[in-house]
N, C-alpha and C positions, 0 to 999 in steps of 0.2 A: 504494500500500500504506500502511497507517497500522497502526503497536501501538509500545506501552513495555508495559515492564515494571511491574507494580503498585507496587513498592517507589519507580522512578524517577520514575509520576504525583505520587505523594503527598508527593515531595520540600517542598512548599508552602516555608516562606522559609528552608530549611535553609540557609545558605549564599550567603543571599541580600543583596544590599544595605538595612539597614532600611527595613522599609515596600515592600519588593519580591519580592512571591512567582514566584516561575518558573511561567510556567503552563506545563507541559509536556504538557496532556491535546490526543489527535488528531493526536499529527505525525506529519508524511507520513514514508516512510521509502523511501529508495530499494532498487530490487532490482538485482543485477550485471545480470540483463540491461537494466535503465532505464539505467543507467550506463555499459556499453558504447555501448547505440544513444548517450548524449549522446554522447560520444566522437567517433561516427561522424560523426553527422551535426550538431554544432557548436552543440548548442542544447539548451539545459536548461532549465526552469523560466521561458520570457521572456527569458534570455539568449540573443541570435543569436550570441555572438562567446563561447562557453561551452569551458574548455579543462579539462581532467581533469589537476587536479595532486597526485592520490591518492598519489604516489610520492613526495612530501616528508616528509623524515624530522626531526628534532630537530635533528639536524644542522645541516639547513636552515634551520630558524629560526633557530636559534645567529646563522647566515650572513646573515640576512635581515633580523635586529635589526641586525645590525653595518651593511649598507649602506644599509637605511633611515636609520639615523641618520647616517650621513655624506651621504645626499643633500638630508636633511631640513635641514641646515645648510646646504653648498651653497642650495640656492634660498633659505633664508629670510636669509642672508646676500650674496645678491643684490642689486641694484638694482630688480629686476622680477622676482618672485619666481613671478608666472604666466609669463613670458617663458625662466627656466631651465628651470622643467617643460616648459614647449611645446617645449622644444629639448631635457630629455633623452627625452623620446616620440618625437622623429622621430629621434631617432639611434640609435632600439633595435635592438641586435642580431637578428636571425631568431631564434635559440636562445631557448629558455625556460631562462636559467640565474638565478642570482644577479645577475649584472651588471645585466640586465634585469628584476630582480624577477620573472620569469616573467609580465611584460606585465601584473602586478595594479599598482593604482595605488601611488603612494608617499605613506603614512601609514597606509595600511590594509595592506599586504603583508603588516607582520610577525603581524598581527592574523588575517589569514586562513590562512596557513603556521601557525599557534599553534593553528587549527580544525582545519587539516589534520593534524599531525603528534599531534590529542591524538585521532583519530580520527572528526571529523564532516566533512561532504561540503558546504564551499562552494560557491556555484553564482555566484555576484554581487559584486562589491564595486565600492564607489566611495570615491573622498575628498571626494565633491562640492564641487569645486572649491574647499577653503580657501586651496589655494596660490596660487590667483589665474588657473589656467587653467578652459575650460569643461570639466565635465561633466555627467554625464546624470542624475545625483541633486542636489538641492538641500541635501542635507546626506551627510555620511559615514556608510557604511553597510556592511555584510559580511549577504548573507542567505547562510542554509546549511541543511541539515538535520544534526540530533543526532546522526543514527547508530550508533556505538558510543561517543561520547562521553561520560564519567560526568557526570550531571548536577550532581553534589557539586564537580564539580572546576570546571563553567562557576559553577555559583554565589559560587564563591571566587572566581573570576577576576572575576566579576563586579560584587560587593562591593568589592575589592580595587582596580578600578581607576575605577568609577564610569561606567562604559560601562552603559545602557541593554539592554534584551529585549523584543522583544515577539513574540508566535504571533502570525504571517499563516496565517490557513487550515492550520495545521500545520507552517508554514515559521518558523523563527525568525529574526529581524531582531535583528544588532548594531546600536545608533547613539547618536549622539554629537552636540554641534554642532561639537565640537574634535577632535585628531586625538590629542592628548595622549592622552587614555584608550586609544585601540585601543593604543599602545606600552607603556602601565604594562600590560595585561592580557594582551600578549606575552608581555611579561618572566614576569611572573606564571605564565603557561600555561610558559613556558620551565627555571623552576624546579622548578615541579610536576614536570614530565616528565625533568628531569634528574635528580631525587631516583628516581625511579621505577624509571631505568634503571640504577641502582646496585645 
């Protein structure tokens, strides 16, 4: 499925980091039942290991800034700071809770929780390995779709923390080469939404 809203195309650099227009024209947009079947059967978008964490609230973020940034100290105060990642991944809890970032990488979590609770549907994330362990992207990344997300609010975040945009075929791509931006545009997303809910 693909539509925005006419008012949300034309966004052009409303909000945007100078010299960076949001192209928001032809994203795809998921429908409940594309959403369930990922669900089901574990795979979205090229993700095979795809988890629906639609259920995270502000809260969560809140919870998700605070332990990213305590792990994020751990490993980079380390000796071998791909060596504490590697070792807190294999001691992850089953649970998708906080303790375990709900299995999303650490540096990107709070950044993807910050998509989910302002209401767009991540499907991907990676830290591409800054911390020093392998992964599957060569740089840090969050893809997701917009959804009900206001585009006035990613473009402030956007601005604000110097994190990158770009439309894949209607998919939007967070990135970075550092991990620093996805945590300032947490925060950011965290603020927003806290004011909101007042």
């Amino acid at each position: 499925m693909v539509g925005m809203a006419d008012d949300d195309q034309q966004m052009g650099t409303h909000g945007a980091a100078a010299g960076q227009a949001l192209d928001l024209t032809g994203l795809a947009v998921l429908s409940v039942a594309e959403i369930e079947a990922a669900e089901d059967e574990g795979f979205l978008a090229g993700n095979q290991e795809y988890l629906d964490l639609s259920f995270l609230s502000v809260t969560d973020l809140a919870d998700c800034i605070s332990r990213e940034d305590q792990l994020l100290g751990q490993f980079r105060g380390a000796p071998d700071s791909g060596a504490a990642e590697r070792a807190f991944l294999a001691n992850r809890e089953v649970q998708d809770d906080v303790e375990a970032l709900w299995h999303l990488d650490v540096g990107v979590a709070a950044a993807t929780v910050a998509l989910i609770a302002s209401g767009a549907h991540p499907f991907l994330s990676c830290n591409g390995g800054v911390l020093g362990a392998h992964h599957s992207r060569p740089h840090p990344l969050v893809r997701f779709y917009l959804q009900n997300l206001a585009p006035r609010h990613l473009g402030d975040w956007l601005a604000g923390s110097g994190l990158s945009l770009s439309n894949e075929e209607g998919i939007l791509v967070l990135h970075a080469e550092r991990l620093e931006p996805f945590s300032v545009f947490a925060r950011l997303a965290l603020e927003t939404l806290s004011e909101n809910d007042r």
